[in-house]
C-alpha positions as CSV (number, residue, x, y, z in Angstrom):
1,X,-4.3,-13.4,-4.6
2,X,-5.4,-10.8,-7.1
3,X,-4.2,-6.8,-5.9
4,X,-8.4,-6.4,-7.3
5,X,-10.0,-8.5,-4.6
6,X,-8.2,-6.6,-1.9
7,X,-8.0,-2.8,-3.3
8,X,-12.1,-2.2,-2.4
9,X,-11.2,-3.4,1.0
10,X,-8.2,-0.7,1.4
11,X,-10.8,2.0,0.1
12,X,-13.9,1.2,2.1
13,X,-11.3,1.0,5.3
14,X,-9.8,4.7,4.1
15,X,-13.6,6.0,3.4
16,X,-15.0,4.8,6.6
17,X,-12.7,6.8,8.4
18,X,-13.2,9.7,6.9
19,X,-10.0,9.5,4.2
20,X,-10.6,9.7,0.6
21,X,-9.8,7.0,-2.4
22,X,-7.2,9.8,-3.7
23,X,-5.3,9.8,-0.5
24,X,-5.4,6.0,-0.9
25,X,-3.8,6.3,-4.5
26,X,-0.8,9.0,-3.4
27,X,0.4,6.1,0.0
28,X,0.0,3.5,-3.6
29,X,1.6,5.8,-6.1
30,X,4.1,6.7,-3.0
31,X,5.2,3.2,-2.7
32,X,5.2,1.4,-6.3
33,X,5.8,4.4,-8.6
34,X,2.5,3.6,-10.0
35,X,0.9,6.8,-11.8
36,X,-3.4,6.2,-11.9
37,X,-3.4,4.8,-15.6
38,X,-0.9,2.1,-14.3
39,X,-2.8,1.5,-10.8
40,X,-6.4,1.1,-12.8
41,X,-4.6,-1.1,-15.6
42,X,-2.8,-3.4,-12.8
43,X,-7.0,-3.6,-11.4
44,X,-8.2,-4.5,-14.3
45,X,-6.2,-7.3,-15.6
46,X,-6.8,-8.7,-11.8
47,X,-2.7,-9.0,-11.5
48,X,-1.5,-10.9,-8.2
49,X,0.3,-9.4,-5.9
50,X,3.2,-10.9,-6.7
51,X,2.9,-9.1,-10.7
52,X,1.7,-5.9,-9.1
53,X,5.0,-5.5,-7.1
54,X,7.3,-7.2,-9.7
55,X,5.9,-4.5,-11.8
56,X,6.9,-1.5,-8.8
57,X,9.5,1.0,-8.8
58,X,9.4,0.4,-4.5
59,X,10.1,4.2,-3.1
60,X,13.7,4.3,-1.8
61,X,12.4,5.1,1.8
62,X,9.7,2.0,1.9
63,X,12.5,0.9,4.5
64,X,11.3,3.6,6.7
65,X,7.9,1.8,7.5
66,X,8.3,0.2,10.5
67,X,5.9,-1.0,12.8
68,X,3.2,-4.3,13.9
69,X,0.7,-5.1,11.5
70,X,-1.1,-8.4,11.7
71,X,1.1,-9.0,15.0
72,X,4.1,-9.1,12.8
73,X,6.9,-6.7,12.7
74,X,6.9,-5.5,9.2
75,X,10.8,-4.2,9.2
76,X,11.0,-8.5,10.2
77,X,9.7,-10.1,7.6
78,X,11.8,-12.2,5.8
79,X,9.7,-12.8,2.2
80,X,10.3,-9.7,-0.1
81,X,6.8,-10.5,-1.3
82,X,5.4,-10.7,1.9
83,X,7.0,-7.4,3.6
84,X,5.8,-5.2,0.5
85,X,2.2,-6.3,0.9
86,X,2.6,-5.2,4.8
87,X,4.4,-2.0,3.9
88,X,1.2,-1.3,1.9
89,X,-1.0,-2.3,4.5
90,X,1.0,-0.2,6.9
91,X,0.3,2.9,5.3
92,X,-3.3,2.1,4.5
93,X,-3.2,1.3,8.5
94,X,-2.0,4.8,9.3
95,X,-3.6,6.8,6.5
96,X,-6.8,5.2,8.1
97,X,-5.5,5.9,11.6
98,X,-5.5,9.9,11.1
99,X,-2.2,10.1,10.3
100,X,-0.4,13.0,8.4
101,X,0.3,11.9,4.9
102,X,3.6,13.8,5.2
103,X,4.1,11.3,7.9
104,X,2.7,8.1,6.1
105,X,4.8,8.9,3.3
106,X,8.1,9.1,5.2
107,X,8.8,12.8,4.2
């Protein structure tokens, strides 16, 4: 599945509840390393998820997100592929949620 057909999903969620798409960019930059040249070229070649996190620099504390989403422990899943597209919708979860970034982003 392409990182492009998801992303406007992860910024109308952030938007509707009252977040904004650069908060959305530091919890991505946070957890690939991506800067916003990288992030906009990874959208526009539609990569997969799969080349969008073979192409990460995963944050040393991505191990710190812990927690359900889609009824699923994320610190549980077994696929590396898998549990780095949770992690991501983990933080979009709590950045949605309210949450202080200096929270979301483990600090």
């Amino acid at each position: 599945m392409p990182f492009a057909s998801v992303y406007p999903h992860y910024v109308t969620k952030v938007e509707k509840k009252g977040r904004t798409r650069e908060e959305l960019h530091q919890v991505i930059t946070w957890l690939t390393g991506f800067d916003d040249a990288e992030l906009a070229r990874h959208l526009e070649a539609g990569t997969t998820f799969e080349e969008f996190f073979a192409d990460a620099r995963l944050h040393p504390n991505a191990s710190l997100i812990t927690g359900v989403i889609c009824g699923k422990r994320v610190e549980d899943i077994e696929d590396p592929l898998m549990q780095k597209i949770r992690y991501l919708d983990k933080l979009v979860d709590e950045i949605a949620r309210g949450k202080a970034m200096e929270k979301v982003l483990r600090a």
